[in-house]
C-alpha positions as CSV (number, residue, x, y, z in Angstrom):
1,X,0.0,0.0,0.0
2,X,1.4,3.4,-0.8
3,X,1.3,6.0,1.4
4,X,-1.8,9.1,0.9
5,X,1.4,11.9,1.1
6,X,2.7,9.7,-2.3
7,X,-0.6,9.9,-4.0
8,X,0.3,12.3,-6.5
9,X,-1.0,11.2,-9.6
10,X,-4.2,11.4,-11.2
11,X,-6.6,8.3,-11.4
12,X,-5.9,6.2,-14.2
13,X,-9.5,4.7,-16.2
14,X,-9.5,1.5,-14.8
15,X,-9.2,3.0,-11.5
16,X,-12.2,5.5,-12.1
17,X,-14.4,2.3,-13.7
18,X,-13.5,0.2,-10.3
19,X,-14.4,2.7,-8.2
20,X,-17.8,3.7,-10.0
21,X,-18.6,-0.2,-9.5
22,X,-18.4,0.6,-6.0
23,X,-20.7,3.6,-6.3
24,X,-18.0,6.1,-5.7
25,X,-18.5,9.0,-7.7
26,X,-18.7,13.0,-6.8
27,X,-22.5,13.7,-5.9
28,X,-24.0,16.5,-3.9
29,X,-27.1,16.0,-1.9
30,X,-27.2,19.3,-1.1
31,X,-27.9,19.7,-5.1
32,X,-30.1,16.6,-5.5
33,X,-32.3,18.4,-2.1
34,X,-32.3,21.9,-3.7
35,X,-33.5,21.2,-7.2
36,X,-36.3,18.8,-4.9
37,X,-37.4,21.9,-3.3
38,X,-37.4,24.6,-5.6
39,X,-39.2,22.2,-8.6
40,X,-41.6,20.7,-5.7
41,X,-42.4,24.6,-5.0
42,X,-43.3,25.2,-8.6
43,X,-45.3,23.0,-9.1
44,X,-46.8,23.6,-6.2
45,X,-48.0,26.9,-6.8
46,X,-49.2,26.2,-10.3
47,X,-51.4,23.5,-8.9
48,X,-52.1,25.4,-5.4
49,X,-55.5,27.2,-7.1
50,X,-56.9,23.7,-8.3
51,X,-55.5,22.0,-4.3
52,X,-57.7,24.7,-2.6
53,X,-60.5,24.2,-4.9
54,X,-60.7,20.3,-4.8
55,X,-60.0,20.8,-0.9
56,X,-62.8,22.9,-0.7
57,X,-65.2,20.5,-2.6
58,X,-64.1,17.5,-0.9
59,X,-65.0,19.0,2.8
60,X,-68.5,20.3,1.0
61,X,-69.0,16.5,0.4
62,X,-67.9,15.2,3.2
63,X,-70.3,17.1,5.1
64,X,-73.0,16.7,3.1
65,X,-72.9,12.8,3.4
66,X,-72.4,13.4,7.2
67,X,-75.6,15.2,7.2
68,X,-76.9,11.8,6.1
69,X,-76.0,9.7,9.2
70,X,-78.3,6.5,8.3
71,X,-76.2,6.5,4.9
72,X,-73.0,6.6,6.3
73,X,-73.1,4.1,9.0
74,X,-74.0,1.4,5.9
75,X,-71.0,0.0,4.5
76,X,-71.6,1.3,1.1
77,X,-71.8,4.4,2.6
78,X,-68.2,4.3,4.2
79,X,-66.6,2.8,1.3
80,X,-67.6,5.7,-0.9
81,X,-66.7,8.4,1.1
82,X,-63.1,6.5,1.8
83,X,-63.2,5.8,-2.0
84,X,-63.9,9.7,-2.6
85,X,-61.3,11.0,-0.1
86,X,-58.6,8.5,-1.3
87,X,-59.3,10.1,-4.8
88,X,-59.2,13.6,-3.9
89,X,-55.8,13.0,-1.5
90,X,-54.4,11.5,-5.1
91,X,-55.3,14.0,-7.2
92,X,-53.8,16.4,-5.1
93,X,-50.4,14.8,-4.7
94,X,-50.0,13.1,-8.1
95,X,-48.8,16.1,-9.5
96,X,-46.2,17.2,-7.0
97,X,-45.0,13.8,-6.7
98,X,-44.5,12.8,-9.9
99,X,-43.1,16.3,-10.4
100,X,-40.4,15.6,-7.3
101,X,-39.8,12.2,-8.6
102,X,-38.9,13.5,-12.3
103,X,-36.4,16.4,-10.8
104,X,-34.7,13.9,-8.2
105,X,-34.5,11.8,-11.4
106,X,-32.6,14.2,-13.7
107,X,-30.9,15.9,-11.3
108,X,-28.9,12.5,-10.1
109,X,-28.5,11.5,-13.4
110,X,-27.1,15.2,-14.7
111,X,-24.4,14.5,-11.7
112,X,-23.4,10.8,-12.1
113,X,-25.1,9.6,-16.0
114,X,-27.2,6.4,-16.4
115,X,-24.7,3.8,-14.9
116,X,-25.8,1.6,-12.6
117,X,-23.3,0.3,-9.7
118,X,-24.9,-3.2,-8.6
119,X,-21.5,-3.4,-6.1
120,X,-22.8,-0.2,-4.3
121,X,-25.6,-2.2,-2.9
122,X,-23.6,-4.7,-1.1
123,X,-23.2,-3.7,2.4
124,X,-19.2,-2.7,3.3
125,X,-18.8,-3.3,7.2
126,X,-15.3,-1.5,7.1
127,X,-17.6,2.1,7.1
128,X,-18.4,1.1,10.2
129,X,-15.0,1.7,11.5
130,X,-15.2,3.6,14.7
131,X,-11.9,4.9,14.1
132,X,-12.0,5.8,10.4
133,X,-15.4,7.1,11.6
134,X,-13.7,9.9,13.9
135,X,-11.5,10.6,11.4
136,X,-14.2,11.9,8.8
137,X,-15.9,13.6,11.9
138,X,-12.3,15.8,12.6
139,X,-11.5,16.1,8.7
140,X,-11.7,18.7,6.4
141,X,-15.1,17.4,5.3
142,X,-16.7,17.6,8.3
143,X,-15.4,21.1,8.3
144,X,-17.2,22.2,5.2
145,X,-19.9,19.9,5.9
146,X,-20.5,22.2,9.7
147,X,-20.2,25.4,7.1
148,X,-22.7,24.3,4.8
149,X,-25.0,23.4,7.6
150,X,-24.8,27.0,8.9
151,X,-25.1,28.4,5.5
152,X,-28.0,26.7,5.3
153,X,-29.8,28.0,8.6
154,X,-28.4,31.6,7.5
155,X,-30.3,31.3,4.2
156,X,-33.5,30.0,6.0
157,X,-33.6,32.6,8.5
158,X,-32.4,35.3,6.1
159,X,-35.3,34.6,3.2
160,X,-37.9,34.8,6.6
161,X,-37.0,37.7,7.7
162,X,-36.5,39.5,3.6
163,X,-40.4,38.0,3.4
164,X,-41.8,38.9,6.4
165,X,-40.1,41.7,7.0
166,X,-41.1,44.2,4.5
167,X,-44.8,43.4,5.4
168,X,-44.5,43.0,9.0
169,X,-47.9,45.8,9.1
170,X,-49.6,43.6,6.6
171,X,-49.2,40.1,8.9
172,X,-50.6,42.0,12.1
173,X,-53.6,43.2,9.8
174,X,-54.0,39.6,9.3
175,X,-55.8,39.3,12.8
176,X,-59.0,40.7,11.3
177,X,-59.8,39.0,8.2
178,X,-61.9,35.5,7.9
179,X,-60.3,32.2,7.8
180,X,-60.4,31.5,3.6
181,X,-58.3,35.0,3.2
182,X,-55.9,34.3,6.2
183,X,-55.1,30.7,4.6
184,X,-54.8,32.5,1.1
185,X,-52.4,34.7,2.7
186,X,-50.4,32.2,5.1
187,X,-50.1,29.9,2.0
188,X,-48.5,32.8,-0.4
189,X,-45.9,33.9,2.0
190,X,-45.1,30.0,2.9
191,X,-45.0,29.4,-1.2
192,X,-42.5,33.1,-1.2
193,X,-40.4,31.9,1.3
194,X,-39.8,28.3,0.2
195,X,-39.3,29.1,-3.4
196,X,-36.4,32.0,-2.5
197,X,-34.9,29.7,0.0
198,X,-34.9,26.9,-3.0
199,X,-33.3,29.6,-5.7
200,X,-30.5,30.4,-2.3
201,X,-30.2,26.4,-1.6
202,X,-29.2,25.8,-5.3
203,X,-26.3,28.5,-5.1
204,X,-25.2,26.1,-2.0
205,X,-25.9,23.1,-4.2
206,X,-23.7,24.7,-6.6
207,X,-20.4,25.1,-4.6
208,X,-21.0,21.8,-3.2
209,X,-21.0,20.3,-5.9
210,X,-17.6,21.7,-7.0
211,X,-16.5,20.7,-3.7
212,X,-17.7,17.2,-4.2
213,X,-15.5,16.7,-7.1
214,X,-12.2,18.1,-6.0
215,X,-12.6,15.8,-2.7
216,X,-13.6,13.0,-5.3
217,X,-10.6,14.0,-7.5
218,X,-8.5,13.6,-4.7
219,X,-9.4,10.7,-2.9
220,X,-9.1,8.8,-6.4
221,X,-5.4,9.7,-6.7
222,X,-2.7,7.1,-6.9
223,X,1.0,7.0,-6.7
224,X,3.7,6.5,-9.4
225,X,4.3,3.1,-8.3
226,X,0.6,1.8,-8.3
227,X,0.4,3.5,-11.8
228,X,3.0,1.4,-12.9
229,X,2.1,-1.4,-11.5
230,X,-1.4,-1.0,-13.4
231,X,0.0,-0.5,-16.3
232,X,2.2,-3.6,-16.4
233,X,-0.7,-5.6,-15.0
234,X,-2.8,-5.1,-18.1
235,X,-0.2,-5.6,-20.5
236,X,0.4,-9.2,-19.0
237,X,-2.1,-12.6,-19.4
238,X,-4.2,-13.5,-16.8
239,X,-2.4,-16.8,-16.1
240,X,0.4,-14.7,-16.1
241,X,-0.9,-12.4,-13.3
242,X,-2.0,-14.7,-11.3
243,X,1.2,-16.5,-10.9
244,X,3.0,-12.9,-10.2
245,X,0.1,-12.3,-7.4
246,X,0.5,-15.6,-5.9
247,X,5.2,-15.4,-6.0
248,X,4.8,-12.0,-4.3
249,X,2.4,-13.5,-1.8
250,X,4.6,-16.4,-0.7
251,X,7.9,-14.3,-1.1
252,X,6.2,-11.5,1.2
253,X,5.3,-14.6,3.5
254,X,8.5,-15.6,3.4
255,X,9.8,-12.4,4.4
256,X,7.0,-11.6,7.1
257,X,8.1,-15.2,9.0
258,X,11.9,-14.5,8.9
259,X,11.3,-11.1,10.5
260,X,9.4,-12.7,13.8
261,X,12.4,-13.4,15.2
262,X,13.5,-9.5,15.8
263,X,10.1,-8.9,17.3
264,X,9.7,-8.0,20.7
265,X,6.2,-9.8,21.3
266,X,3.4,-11.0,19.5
267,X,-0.1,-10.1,20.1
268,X,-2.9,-12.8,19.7
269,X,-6.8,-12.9,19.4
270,X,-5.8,-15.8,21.1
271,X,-6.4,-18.4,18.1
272,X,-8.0,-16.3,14.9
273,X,-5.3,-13.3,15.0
274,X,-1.4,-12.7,15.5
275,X,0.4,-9.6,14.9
276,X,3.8,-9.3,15.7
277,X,5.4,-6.3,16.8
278,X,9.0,-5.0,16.8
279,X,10.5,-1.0,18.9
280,X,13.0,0.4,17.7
281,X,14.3,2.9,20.3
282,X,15.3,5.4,17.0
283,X,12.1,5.1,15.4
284,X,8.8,7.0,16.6
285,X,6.7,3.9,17.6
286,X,6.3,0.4,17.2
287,X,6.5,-1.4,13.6
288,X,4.3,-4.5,12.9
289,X,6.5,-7.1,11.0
290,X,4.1,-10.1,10.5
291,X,0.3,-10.5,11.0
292,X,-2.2,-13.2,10.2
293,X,-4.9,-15.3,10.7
294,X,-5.9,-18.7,11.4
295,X,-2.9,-20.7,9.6
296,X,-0.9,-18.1,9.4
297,X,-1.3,-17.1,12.8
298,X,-0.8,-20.5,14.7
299,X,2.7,-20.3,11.9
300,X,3.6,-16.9,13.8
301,X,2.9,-18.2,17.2
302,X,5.3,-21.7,16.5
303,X,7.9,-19.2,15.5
304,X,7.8,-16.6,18.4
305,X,7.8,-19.6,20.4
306,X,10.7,-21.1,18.9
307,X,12.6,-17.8,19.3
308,X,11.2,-17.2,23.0
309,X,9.6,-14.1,21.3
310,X,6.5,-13.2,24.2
311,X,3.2,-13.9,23.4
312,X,0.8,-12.1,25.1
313,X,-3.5,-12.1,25.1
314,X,-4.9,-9.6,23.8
315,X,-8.5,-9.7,21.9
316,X,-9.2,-6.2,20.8
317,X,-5.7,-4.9,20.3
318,X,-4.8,-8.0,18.2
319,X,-8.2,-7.3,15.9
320,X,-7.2,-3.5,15.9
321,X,-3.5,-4.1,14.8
322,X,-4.5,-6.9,11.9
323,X,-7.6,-4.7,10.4
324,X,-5.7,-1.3,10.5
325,X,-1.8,-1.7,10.4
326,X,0.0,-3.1,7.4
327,X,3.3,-5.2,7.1
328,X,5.9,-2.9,7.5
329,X,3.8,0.4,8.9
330,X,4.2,1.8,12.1
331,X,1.3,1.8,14.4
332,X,-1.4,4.6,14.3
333,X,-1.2,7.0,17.3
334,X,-4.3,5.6,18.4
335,X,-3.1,2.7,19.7
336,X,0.0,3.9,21.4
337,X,-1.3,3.6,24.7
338,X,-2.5,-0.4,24.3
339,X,0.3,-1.2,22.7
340,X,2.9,0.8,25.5
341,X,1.2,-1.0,28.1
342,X,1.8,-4.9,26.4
343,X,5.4,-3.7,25.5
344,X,5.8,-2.4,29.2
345,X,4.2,-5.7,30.4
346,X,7.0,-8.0,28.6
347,X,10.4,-6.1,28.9
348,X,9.0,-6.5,33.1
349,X,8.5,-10.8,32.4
350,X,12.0,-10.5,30.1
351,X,14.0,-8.5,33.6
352,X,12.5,-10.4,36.0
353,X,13.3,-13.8,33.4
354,X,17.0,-12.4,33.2
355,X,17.2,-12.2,37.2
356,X,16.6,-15.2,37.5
357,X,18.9,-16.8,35.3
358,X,21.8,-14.4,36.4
């Protein structure tokens, strides 16, 4: 694995189609919700005069078969006014939500084109990482994620108060007047204030999206050895491949076994997981040189044991150091203090081992 600060180069194709089967491509939500609202508040008012209309009829009805109580209680009687309200309650959504449905539509497909990514819907239990999870919450996304968010409530509370505002004599006025002109009135400053906040929100929707690419862009990056290595890889038969992948796993076994001797101990899950680890005094903290499971591990353990290297117990550490840490990498700062505290542990059992024998 190459290092993020070594990433310098952009994606190459093949990297861009693996990653699209995966589902990851640049897409704003903050775009996707913004078109949502500002089409869903067109159509909206277009169809508000025929909503208030059909509203209006539909409670005339509905009283009028009330007024009939005999005729109601009868189960034809219920069934048609359910049949008649169900109707009217369609009528008056179908258009928004077939209007909704068509901008959520073309908005995602504007952003990311007709390609379906089948891979994306298999769940990836690494996102659940608590660790990699902090990480996005302290990073620079979560950053402009918090500034968006407060843009957001700005914009809201700014297109209230440019509404309502102005007209602030006109809403006290509104005390006075009878019930179909105050709803008239409510619902035309509501429609006001939704479809400016929708026109602000797209602006937002904008510059995220921009936003959404360059983190994309850069996520995707690779470094000049995994470019090469790509690029020989597809020059090369599959057969061919396949015996490369399978020398450099049994010559980076190879390796990985003749380093357990060095270590200084090696953690286990106790069975499942061992990762051995090696200090150097000159180096900033603890490297792991070998880690596996089942076979592999119970190979480590016969090793360290051969080489009186300690072997010590340690469930959650062992998982943490075999899912996060690498051959060869030095161990996140994380899990300095676990692993201080099993190093402490055996240079004490090594002293007291040497007093002893002296």
């Amino acid at each position: 694995m190459s290092d993020s600060g070594d990433k310098t180069e952009e994606a190459t194709p093949k990297r861009k189609q693996e990653a699209r089967e995966k589902g990851q491509v640049a897409r704003s939500t903050d775009l996707n919700g913004a078109v949502v609202l500002l089409v869903g508040t067109l159509v909206l008012g277009a169809t508000f005069p025929r909503i208030w209309a059909d509203m209006q009829e539909g409670m005339r009805n509905g009283l009028l078969l009330t007024a009939h109580a005999d005729d109601v209680v009868r189960p034809e009687g219920v069934a048609g006014l359910g049949a008649a309200t169900a109707q009217q309650v369609f009528s008056i959504l179908a258009p928004l939500a077939v209007g909704v449905v068509i901008a959520a539509v073309v908005v995602n497909l504007a952003q990311v084109g007709m390609k379906p990514s089948p891979k994306a819907l298999i769940p990836d239990f690494k996102k659940l990482d608590p660790i990699k999870g902090a990480k996005n919450v302290f990073g620079m996304n979560s950053i402009v994620e918090g500034v968006k968010s407060l843009a957001k409530m700005l914009v809201v509370g700014g297109v209230v108060a440019a509404v309502l505002l102005p007209r602030i004599d006109e809403v006290a006025a509104l005390t006075g007047i009878s019930p179909a002109q105050f709803a008239n009135e409510l619902g035309r400053n509501a429609m006001t204030i939704a479809r400016n906040a929708a026109v602000v929100y797209l602006v937002i929707g904008a510059f995220d999206v921009g936003w959404q690419r360059h983190r994309h862009r850069k996520q995707m990056k690779m470094s000049l050895s995994d470019v090469r290595r790509e690029f020989r890889q597809q020059e090369l038969p599959s057969e061919v491949k396949q015996q490369q992948r399978q020398r450099a796993a049994e010559s980076s076994r190879n390796r990985m076994m003749a380093a357990i001797p060095q270590a200084d101990v090696v953690v286990t899950n106790p069975t499942h997981f061992a990762v051995a680890l090696a200090y150097d005094p000159e180096k900033s903290a603890p490297t792991v040189v070998a880690k596996g499971q089942d076979l592999i591990a119970l190979r480590i353990r016969a090793i360290a044991r051969e080489h009186d290297v300690q072997i010590v117990e340690n469930k959650p550490l062992a998982r943490a150091l075999h899912r996060q840490v690498e051959v060869g990498h030095a161990i996140p700062e994380e899990l300095f203090q676990a692993v201080a505290e099993v190093l402490a542990f055996v240079y004490r059992v090594d002293r007291r081992r040497r007093a002893r024998l002296a």
